[in-house]
TORLO-200762 format. One record per residue: residue in one letter; x, y, z of N, C-alpha, C in turn. Coordinates in steps of 0.001 Angstrom, whole numbers, padded with zeros to 6 digits, always signed. Layout:
% TORLO-200762
AXYZXYZXYZ ...
% end
This chain:
% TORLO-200762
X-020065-004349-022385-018613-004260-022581-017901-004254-021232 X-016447-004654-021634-016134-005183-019843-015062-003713-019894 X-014802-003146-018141-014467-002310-017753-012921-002732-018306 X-012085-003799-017837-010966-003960-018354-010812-004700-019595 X-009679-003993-020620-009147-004342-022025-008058-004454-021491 X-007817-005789-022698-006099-006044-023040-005413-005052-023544 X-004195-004779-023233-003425-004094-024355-002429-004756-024720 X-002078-004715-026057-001257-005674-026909+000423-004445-027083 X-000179-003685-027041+001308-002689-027020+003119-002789-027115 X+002991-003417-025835+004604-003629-025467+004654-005496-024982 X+003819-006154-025917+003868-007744-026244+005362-007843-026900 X+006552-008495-026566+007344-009253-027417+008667-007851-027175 X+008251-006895-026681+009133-005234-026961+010986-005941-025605 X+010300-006721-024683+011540-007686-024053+012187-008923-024156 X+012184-009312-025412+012499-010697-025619+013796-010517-026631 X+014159-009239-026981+015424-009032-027544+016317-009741-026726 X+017598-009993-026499+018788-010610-026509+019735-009599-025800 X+019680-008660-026702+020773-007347-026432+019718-006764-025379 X+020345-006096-024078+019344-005156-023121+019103-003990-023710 X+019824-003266-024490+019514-001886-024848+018562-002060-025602 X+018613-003352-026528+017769-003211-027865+015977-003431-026653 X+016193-003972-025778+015046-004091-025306+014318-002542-024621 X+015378-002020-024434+015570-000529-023824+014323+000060-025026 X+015311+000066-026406+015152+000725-027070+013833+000402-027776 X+012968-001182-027500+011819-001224-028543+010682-000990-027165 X+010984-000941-025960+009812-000436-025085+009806+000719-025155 X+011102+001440-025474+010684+003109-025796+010020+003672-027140 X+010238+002840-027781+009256+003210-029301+007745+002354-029045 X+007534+001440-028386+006183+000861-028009+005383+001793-027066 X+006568+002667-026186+005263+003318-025182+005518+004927-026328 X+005964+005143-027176+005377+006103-027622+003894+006185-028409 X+003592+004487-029205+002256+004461-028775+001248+004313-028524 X+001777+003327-027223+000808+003277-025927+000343+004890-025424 X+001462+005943-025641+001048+007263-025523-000059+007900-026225 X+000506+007020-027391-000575+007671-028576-002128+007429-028551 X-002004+006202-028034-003379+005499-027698-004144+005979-026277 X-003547+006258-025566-003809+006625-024305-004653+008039-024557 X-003716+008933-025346-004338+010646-025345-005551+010619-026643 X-005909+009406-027051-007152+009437-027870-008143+009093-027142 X-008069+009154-025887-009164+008382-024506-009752+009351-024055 X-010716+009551-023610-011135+010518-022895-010244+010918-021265 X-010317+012232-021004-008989+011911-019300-010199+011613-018661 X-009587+011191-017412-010247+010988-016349-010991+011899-015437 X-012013+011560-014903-013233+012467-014433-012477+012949-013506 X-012340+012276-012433-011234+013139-011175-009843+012232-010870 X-009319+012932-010518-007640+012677-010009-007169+013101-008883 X-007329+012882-007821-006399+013437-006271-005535+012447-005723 X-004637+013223-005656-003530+012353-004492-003164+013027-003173 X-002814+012302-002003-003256+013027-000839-001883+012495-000100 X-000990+013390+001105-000368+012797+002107-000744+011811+002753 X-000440+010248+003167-000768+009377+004050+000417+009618+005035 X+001612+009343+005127+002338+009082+005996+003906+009612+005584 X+004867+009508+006205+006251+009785+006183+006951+009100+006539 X+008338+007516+005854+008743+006982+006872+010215+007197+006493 X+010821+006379+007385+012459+006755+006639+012855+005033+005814 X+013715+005818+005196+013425+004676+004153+015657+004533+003609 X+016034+003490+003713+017451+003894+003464+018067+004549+002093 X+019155+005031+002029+019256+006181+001276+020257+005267+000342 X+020853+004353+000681+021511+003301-000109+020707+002483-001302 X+019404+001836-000555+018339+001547-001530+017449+002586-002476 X+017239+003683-001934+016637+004801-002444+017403+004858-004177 X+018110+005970-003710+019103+005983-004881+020152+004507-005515 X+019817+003697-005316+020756+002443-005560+022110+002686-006711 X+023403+002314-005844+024539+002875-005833+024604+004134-006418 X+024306+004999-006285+024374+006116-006205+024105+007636-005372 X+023960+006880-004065+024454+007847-002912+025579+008114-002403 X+025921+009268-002090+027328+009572-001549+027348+010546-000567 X+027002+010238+000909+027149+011128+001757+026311+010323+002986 X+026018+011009+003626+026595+010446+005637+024938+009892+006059 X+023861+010630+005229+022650+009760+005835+022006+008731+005959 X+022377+007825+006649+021518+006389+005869+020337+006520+005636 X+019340+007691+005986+017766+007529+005521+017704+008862+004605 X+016372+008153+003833+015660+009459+003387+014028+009365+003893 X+013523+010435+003844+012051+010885+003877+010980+010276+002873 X+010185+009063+003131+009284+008868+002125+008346+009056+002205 X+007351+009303+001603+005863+010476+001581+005306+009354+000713 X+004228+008945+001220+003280+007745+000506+002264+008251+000517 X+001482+008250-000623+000815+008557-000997-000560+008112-001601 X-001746+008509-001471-003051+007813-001618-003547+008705-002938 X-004156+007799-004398-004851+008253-005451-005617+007820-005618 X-006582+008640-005624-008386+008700-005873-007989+008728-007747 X-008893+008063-008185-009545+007966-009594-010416+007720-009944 X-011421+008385-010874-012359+008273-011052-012392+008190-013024 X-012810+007274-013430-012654+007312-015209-014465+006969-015149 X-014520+006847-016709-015540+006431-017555-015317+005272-017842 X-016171+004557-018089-016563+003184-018589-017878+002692-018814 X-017722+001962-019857-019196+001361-020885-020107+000440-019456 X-019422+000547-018058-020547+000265-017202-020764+001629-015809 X-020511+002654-016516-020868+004088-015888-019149+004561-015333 X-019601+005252-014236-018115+005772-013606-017720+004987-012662 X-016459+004719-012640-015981+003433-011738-014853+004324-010876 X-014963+003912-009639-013796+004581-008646-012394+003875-008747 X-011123+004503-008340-010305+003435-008164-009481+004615-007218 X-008558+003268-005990-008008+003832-005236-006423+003190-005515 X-005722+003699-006185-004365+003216-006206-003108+003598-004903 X-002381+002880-004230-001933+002952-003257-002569+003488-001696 X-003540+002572-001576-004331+002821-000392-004131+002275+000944 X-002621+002696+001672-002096+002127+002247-002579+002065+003863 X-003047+000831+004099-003113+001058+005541-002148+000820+006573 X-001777+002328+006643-000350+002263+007145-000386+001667+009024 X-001472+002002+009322-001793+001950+010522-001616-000019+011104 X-001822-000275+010098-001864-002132+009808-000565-002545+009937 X+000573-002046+009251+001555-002247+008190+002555-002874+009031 X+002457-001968+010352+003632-001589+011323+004793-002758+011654 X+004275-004055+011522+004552-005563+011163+005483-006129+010321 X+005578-005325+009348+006566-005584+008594+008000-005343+009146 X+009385-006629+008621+010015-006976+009741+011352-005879+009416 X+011081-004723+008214+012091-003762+008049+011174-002850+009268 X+010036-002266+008911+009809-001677+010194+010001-001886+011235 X+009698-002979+011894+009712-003574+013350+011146-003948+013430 X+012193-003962+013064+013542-004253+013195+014086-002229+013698 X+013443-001485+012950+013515-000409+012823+013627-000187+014629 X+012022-000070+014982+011397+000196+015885+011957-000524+017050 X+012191-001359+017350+013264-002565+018010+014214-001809+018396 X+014925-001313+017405+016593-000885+017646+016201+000348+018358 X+015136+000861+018447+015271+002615+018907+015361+001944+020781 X+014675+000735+020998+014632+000167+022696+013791+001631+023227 X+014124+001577+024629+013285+002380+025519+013007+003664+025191 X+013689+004471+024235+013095+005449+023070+012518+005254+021895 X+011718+004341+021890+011240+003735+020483+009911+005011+020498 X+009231+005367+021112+008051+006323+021329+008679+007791+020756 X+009660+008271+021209+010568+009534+020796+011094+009376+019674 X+011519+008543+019383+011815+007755+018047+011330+007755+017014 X+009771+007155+017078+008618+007213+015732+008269+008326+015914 X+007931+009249+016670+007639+010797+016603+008467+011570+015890 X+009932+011343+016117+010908+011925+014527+010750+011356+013901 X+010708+010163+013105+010891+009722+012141+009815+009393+011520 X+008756+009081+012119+007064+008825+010825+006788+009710+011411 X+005727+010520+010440+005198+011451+010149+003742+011113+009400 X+002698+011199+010959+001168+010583+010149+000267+011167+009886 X+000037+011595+008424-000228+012691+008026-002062+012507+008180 X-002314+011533+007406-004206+011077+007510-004095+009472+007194 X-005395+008741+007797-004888+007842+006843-006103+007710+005224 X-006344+006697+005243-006973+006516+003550-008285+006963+004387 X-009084+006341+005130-010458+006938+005265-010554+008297+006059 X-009597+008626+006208-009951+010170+006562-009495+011049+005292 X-008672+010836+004295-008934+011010+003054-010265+011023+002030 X-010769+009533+002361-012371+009337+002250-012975+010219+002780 X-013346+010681+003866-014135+011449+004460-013796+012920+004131 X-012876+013464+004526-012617+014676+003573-013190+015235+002566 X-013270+013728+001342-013817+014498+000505-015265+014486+000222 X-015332+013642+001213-017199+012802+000650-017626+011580+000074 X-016243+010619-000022-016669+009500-000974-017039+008677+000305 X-018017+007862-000129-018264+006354+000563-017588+004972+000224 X-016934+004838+000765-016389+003097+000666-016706+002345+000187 X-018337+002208-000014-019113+001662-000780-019257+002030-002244 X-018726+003346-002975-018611+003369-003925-017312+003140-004543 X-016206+002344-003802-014764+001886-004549-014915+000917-005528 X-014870+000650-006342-015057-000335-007249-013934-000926-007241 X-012166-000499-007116-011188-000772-007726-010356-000204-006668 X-009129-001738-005880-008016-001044-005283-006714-001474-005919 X-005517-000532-006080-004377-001395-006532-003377-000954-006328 X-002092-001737-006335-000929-001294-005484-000110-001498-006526 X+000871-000628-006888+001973-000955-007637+002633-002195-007644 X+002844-002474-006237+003753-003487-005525+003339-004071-004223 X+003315-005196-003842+002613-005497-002288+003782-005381-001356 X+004639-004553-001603+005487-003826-000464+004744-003514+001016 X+004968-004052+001800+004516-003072+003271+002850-003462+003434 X+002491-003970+002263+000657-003700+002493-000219-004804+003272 X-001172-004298+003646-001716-005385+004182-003064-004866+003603 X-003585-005678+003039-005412-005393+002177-006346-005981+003286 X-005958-007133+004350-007308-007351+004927-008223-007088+005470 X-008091-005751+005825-009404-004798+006328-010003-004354+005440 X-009201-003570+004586-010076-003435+002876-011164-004623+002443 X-010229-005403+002381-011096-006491+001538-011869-007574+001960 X-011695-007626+003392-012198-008534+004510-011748-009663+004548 X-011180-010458+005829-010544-012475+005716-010784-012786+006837 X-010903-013617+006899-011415-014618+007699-012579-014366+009039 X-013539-014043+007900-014522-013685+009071-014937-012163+008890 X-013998-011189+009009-013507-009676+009398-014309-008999+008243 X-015599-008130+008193-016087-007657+007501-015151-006638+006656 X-015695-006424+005279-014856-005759+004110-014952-004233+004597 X-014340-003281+004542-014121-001953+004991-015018-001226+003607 X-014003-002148+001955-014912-001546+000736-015362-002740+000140 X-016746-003024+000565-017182-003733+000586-017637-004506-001101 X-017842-003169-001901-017778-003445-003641-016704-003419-003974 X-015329-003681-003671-014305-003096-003767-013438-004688-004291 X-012956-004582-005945-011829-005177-006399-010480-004700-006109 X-009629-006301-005942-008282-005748-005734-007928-005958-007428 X-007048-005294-007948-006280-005173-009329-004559-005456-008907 X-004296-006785-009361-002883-007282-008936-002762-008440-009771 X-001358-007970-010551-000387-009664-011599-000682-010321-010359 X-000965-011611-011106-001064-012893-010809+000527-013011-010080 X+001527-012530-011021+002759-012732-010276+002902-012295-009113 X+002471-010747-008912+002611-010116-007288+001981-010873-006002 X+000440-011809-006550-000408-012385-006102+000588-013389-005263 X+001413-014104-006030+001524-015479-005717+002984-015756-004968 X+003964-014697-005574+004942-014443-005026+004694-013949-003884 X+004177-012881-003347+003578-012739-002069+003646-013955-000880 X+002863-015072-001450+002642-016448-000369+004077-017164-000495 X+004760-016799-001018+006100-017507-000963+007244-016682-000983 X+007926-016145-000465+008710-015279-000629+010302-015829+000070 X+011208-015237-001087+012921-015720-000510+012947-014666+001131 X+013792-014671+001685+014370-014352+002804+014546-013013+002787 X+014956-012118+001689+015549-010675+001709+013838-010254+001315 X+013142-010844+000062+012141-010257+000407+011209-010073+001393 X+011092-011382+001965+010216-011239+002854+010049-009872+003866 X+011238-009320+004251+011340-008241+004831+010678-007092+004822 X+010091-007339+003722+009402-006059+003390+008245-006096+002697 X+007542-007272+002991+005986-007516+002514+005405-008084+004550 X+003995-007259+004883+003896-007049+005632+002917-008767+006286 X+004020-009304+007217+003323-010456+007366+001300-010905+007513 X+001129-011755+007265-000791-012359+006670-001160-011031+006153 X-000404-010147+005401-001617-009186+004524-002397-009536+004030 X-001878-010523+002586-002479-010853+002271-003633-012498+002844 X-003408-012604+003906-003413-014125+004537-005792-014126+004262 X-006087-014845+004133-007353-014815+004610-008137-014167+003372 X-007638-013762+002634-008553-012700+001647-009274-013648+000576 X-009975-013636+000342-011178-014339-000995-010685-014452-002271 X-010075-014860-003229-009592-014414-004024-010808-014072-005166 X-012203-014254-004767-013067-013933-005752-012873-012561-005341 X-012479-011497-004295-012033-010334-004453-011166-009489-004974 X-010451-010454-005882-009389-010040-006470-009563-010625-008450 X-008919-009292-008844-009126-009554-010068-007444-009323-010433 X-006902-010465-011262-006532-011119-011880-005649-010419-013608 X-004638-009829-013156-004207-009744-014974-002756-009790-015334 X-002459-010684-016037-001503-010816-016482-000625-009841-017470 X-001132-009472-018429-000327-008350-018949-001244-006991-019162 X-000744-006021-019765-001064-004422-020303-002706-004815-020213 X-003483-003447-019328-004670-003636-019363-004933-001823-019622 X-006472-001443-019581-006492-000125-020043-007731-000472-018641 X-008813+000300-017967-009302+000744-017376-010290+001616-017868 X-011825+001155-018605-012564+002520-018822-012150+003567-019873 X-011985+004867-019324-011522+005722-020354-010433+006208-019796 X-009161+006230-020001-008002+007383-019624-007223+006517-018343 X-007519+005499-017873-006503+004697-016961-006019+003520-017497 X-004707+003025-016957-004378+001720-017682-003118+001716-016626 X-003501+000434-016688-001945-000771-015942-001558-001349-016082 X+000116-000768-015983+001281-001270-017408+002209-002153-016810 X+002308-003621-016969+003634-003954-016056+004515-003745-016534 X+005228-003268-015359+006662-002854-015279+007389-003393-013840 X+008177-004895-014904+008537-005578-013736+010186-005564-013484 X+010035-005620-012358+011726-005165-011606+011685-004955-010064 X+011406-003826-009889+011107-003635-008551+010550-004546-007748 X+009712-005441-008001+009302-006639-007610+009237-007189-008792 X+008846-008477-008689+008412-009656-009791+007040-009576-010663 X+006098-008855-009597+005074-008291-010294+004117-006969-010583 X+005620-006262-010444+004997-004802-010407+004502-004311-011560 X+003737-003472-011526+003091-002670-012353+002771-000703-012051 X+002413-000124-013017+002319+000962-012769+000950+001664-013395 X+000428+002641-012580-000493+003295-012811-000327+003804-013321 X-001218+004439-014618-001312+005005-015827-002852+005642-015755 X-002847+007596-015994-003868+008305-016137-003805+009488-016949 X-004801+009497-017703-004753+011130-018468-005629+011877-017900 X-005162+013368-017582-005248+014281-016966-005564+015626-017808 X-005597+016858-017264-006166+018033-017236-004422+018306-018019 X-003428+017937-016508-002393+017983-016900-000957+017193-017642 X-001720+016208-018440-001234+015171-019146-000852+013897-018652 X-000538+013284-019071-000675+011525-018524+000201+011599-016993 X-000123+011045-015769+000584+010838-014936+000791+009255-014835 X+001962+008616-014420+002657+007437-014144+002559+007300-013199 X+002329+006199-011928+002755+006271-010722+003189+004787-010303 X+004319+004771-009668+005177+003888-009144+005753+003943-008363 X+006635+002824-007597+007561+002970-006817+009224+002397-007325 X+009364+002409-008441+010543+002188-008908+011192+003315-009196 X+011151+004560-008481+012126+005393-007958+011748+006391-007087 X+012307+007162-006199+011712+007256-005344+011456+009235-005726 X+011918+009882-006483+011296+010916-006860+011732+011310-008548 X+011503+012438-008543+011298+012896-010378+013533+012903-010177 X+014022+012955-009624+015305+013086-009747+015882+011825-010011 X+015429+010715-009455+015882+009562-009972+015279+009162-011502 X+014680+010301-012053+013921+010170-013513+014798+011091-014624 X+015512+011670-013973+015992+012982-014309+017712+013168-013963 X+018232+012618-013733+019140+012355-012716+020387+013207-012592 X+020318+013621-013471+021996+014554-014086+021472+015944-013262 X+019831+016591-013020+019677+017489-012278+019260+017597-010910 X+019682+016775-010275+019683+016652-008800+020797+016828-008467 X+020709+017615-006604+021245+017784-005862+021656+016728-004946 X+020981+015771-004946+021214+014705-004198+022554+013956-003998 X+023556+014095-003034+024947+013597-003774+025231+012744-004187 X+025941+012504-005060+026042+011522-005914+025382+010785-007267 X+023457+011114-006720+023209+010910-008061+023889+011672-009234 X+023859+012968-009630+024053+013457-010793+025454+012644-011302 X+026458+012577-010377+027579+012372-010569+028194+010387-011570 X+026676+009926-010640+026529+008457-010829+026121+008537-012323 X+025516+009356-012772+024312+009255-013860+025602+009603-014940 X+025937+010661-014814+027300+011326-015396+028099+010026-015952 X+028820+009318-014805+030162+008458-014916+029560+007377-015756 X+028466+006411-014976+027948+005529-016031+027201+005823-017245 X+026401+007023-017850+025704+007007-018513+024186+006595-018044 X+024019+006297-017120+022736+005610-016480+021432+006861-017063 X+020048+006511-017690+019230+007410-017692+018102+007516-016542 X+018090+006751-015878+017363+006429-014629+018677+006076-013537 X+017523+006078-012152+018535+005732-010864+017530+004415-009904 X+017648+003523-010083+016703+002617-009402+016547+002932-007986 X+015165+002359-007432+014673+002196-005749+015097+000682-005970 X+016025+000517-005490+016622-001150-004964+016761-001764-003857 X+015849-001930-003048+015867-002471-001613+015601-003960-001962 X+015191-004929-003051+015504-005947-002807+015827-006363-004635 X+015768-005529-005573+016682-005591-006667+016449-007582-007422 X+015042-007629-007346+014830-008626-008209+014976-008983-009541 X+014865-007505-010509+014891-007925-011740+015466-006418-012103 X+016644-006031-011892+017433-005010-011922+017749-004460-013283 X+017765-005577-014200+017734-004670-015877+016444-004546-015967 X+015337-005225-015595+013993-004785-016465+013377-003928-015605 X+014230-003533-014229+013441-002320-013686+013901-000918-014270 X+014971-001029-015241+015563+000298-015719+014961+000133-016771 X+014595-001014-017402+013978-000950-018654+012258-000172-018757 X+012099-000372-017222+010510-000118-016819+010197+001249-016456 X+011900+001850-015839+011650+003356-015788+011793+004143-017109 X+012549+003604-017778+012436+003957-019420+011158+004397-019738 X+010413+002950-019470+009055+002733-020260+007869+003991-019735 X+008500+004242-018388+007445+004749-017415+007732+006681-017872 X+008733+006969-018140+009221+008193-019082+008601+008196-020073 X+008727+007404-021090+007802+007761-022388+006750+007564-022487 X+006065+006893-021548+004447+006667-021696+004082+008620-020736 X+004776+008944-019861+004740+009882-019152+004595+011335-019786 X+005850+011199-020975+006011+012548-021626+006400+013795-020214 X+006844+014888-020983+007150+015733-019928+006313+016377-018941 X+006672+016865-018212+005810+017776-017025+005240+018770-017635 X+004047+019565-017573+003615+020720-017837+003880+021757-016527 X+004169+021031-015499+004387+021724-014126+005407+021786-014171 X+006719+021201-014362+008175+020773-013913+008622+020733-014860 X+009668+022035-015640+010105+021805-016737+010869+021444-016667 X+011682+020444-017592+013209+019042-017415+012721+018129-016979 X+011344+017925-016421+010869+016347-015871+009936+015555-016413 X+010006+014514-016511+008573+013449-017079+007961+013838-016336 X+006508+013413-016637+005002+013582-015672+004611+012357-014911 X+006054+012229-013751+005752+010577-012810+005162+011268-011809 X+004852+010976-010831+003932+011042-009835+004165+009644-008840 X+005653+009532-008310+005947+008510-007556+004522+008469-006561 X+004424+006641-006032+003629+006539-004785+004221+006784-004102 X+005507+006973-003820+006269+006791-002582+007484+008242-003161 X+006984+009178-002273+008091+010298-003007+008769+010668-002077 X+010863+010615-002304+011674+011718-001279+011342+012506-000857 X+011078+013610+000222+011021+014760+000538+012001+015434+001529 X+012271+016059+001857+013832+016354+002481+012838+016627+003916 X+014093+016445+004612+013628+016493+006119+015178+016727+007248 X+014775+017431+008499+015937+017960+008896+017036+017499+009660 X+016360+015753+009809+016675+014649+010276+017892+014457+009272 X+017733+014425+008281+018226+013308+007356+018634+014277+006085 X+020222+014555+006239+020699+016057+005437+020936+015714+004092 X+020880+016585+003060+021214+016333+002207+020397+015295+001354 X+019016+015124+001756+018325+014123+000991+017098+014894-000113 X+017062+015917+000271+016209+017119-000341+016248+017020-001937 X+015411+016268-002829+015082+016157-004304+015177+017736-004748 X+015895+017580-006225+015613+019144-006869+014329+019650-006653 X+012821+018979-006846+011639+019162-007142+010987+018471-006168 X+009562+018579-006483+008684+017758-005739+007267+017893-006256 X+006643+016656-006464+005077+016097-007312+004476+017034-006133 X+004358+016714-005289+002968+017080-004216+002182+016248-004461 X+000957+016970-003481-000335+016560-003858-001313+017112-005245 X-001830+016404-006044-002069+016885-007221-003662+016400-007006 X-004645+017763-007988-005989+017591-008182-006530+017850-009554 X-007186+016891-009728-007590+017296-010883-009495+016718-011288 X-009767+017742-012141-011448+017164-012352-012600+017545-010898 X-013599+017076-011077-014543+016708-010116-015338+015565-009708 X-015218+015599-008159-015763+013880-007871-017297+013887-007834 X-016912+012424-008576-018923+012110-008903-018876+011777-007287 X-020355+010995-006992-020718+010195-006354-022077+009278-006212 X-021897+008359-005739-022936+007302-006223-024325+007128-005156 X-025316+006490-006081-026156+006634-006935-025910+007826-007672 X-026241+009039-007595-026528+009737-008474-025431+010409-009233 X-024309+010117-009086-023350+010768-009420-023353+012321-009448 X-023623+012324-007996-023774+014602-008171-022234+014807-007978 X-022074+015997-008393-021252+016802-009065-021030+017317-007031 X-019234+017258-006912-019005+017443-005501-019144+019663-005283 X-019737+019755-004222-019638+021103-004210-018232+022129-004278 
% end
């Protein structure tokens, strides 16, 4: 039996006419995709870990709905270890495994870094914040590289996979290691308009094998208790991570940038509540290049009810942004009501023998 299934779920739930009605049949489809999900076994382990801190604008963050003097906020990216079941044993997966250290290339960063001139050094010392990167995460806990089976990115924002996955020549870092990416994110990538380009990190993807990459077009499930749901907007081929837990299904994405843009009427943040209020809005989009702007609200919808509420955070879905606000003293007034953290859950196998981590 193969590690990835179709899911037929939310087939046909966007082809309504009216946007709400489309609103409204992905929210009765992921109730259940929910349903189906919590008849799965959860997943063996779950960690997410600090990678980095960058500033990120506060205009796109909250999209129209900031109101006050900072142009940045604090983004906290984040690295998830997963570990599920499947009819071909336990399979690893690393969702948002950013090598930030690579990234720096990208021409919103380096435009960034540019403008600071002969303080550019004093500069990235306030403003990124480098917390570990992915293989000292690896090492931390004990996993080998060699046991990744599975890498995947919400979005190919900022990323560059070719050390992961090895090109042109350049040995693979995880050497068993599938990439999991729409065909759309795939391809749009090698061609990109002008505003995007900005923010996909030049030859990331350049050089890579594509027999290293696996390939899916719509709703897939993962083994036991993971699944990846597209949810397109934020880019053209985004998708979102989907896991059941100790502490109930977590979501993870970057189509908003914390549980307040999920939640919106209870943030401090200025302006959201107020935005959410005047329009009625139930979400607050991450819009830095705003490709498919109704079906990314349609996707945070989707990403709420497949989510269900927090058992940690009462008033919040159970998202688990990749990319989460965190307030910082730089940048006032950007401070989310709440905050995911780092979250653990289960115990890590490891391979051959899959022993049980001390």
């Amino acid at each position: 039996m193969s590690v990835i299934r179709p899911s037929s779920h939310f087939q046909g739930t966007r082809d309504a006419r009216r946007p709400m009605q489309r609103v409204d049949n992905v929210r009765e489809a992921a109730k259940d995709f929910r349903r189906a999900l919590l008849a799965q076994s959860k997943v063996v382990y779950y960690r997410s870990f600090e990678l980095v801190r960058v500033p990120y604008p506060t205009k796109f963050g909250y999209l129209n709905a900031w109101n006050s003097v900072s142009p940045y906020l604090h983004l906290c990216n984040r690295l998830f270890v997963i570990q599920f079941d499947s009819p071909q044993g336990i399979k690893t997966l690393l969702a948002s495994p950013s090598d930030w250290e690579h990234q720096l290339a990208t021409p919103f960063f380096q435009r960034l870094s540019d403008a600071m001139g002969p303080l550019a050094g004093v500069g990235e010392r306030l403003v990124f914040k480098k917390t570990r990167t992915v293989l000292d995460c690896l090492a931390e806990i004990g996993l080998d590289p060699a046991q990744v089976d599975y890498l995947t990115y919400d979005h190919l924002h900022t990323q560059n996979v070719t050390r992961w996955l090895g090109a042109s020549g350049q040995p693979a870092i995880f050497p068993n290691a599938k990439l999991l990416v729409t065909r759309e994110e795939w391809e749009s990538a090698k061609g990109l308009l002008p505003w995007d380009r900005q923010w996909y990190c030049p030859g990331g993807i350049d050089g890579v094998d594509e027999s290293r990459v696996e390939f899916f077009d719509g709703d897939v499930f993962l083994g036991e208790g993971v699944a990846l749901v597209r949810t397109k907007g934020h880019t053209e081929g985004n998708h979102s991570i989907v896991a059941s837990t100790d502490d109930g299904i977590f979501v993870t994405s970057e189509n908003g940038v914390s549980l307040d843009a999920y939640a919106p009427l209870r943030s401090p943040v200025p302006g959201v509540a107020e935005y959410a209020r005047v329009t009625g809005a139930e979400v607050i989009l991450n819009g830095n290049t705003q490709e498919y702007a109704v079906d990314q609200y349609i996707s945070m919808v989707q990403e709420k009810e497949i989510a269900g509420p927090s058992k940690r955070l009462e008033g919040y879905p159970n998202i688990a942004p990749s990319s989460e606000s965190q307030g910082y003293w730089l940048f006032p007034r950007t401070q989310p009501s709440v905050s995911v953290g780092d979250l653990h859950y289960g115990t890590l196998y490891r391979a051959p023998a899959l022993r049980r981590a001390a």
